[in-house]
C-alpha positions in Angstrom: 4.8 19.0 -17.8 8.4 17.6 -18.5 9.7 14.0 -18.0 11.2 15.0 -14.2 7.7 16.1 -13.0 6.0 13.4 -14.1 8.1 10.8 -13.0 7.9 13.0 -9.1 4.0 12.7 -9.8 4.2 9.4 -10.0 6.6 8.2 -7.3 4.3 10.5 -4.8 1.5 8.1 -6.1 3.6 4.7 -5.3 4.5 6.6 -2.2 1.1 7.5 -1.0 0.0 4.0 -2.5 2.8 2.6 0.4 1.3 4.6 3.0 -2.4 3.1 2.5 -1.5 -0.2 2.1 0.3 0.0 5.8 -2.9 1.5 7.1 -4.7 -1.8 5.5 -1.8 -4.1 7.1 -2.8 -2.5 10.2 -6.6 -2.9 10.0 -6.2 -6.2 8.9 -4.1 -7.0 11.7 -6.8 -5.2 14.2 -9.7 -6.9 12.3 -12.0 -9.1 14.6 -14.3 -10.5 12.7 -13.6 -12.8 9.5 -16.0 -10.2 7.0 -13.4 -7.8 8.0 -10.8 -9.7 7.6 -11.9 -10.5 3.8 -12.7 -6.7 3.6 -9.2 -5.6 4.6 -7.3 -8.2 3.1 -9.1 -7.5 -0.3 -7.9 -4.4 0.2 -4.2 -4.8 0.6 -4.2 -6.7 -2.1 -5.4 -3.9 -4.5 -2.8 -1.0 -2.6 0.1 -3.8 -3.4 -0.8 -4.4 -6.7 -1.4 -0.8 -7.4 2.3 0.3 -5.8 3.9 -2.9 -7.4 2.6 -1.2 -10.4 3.9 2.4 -10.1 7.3 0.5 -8.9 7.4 -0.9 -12.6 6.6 2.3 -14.6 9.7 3.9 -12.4 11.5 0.6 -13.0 12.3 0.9 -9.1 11.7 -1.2 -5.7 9.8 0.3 -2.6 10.7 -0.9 0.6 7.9 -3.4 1.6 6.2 -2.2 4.9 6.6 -3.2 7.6 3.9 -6.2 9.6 1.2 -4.5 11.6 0.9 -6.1 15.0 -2.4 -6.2 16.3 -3.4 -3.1 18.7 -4.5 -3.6 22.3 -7.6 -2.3 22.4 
């Protein structure tokens, strides 16, 4: 594996790391009880910390995503 590829492997990891912490935004937004809450928020913490990461090793920014608004439902 050359230098190209894994620097692609790894921004498809920050990039997939993005896209889970927006579904965490959103379930934190939708949560209605404060263990969930905890739960989700727990979570978000760790996708952050984990695309925050990747965003160093490529020496790069991601966009940060966008708030979740709670669903009607």
């Amino acid at each position: 594996m050359d230098t190209d590829q894994l620097v692609e492997r790894i921004r498809i990891a920050r990039d997939n790391a993005l896209e889970a912490e927006k579904q965490e935004r959103q379930r934190l937004a939708d949560a209605d009880t404060t263990d969930l809450q905890q739960a989700a928020s727990v979570r978000l913490a760790t996708r952050q910390a984990v695309r925050e990461a990747l965003d160093d090793v490529l020496d790069e920014t991601s966009p940060e995503p966008e708030k979740a608004q709670p669903s009607d439902g």
